[in-house]
Phi, psi and omega in degrees: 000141190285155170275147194271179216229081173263135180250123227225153164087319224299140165211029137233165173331303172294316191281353204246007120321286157334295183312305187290310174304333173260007164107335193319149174292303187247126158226148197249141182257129172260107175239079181222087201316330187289334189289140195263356161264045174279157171239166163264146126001276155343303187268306165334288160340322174288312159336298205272343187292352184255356161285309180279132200100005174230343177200152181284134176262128166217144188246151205243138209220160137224129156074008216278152193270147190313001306156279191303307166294347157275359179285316158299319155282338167291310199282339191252308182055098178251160172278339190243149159230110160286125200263060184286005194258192182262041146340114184282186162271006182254009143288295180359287194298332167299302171317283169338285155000285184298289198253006171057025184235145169357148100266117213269138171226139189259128180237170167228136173275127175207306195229171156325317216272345168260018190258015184263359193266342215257308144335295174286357169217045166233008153261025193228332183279149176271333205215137160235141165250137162259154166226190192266140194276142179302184172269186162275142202086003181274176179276335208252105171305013194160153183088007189271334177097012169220174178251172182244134197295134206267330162324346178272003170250036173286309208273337157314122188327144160294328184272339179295124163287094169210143172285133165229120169244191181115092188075022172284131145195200180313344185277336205209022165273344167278343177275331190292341175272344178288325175304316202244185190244047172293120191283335167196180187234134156216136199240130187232305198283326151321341168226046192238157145275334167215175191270167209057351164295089182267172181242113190287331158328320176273310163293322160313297181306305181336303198285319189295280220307336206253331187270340150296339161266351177268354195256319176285344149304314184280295182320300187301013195226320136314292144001324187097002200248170199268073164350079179312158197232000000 
């Protein structure tokens, strides 16, 4: 199965063009006020009316109360929600419940100790992205620009459905799908020139590096051969 590709952040015409044009599966919307990719409601709509039917829309939430997210479903009708926040797993499931939509739940990564949270949302969740755990004291839950060491998910069902971000970008998305066994990628501070600004040159490379290592993943896995890590 090809990987899947999400461009995260996006809040204009040209780059969420770009996104599309080059193929990405998924792009992301933020509606996290802190954020330098935040959207309105409003201007997403606008947004997402030049999306649907060429990519799955998913809008990006932290901690936000079910109220605020139907306001955001009403107005975007996203296929997705992302959950970037300290979301238990009985929201996850509440949500779900309530709006009948995708749910994406974002754990952050830093250490062993975090991997007990992926475990505890990962029959509740449709999708989990792992990301990189913020450092402490940052503002941004995610979009921060590093990765996290990916040997610490060597020990994971092989079979677990997960996404990964965090530091991604064109130099290093093909080694990160080879390390892990991550079903897609997603990229937001990777592919900008200053933050929140994205660059469509960079999202391009982004989308080309990631569908040339799922494609060379493949042959070699038809081949009989051993993916070097």
């Amino acid at each position: 199965m090809s990987v899947i590709v999400k461009i995260c952040g996006l809040s204009t015409e040209e780059t969420l063009d770009a996104a599309l044009g080059a193929g990405a599966d998924m792009v992301g919307f933020v509606f996290f006020a802190r954020s330098p990719r935040f959207v309105s409601p409003e201007r997403a709509q606008e947004l997402a009316a030049r999306v649907r039917g060429r990519a799955e829309i998913v809008a990006l939430t932290v901690d936000m109360t079910e109220e605020a997210l139907a306001e955001i479903v009403a107005t975007v009708r996203p296929d997705w929600l992302q959950l970037h926040g300290q979301e238990t797993p009985e929201t996850v499931a509440s949500v779900q419940d309530r709006f009948g939509l995708g749910v994406l739940k974002a754990i952050g990564i830093s250490g062993p100790a975090d991997l007990a949270a992926i475990a505890a949302h990962a029959h509740v969740a449709d999708r989990l992205l792992l990301d990189a755990k913020p450092p402490k004291g940052a503002v941004l839950p995610g979009g921060n620009g590093l990765a996290f060491d990916w040997s610490l998910l060597d020990e994971l069902d092989p079979d677990l459905s997960y996404m990964l971000s965090g530091g991604l970008d064109a130099g290093n998305v093909a080694e990160a799908l080879a390390r892990t066994h991550a079903i897609g990628v997603d990229v937001s501070s990777g592919v900008e020139s200053v933050p929140g600004i994205k660059d469509p040159e960079q999202i391009r490379a982004f989308v080309a590096a990631a569908r040339g290592a799922s494609l060379q993943a493949e042959t070699s896995r038809a081949a009989g051969l051993r993916i070097p890590t």
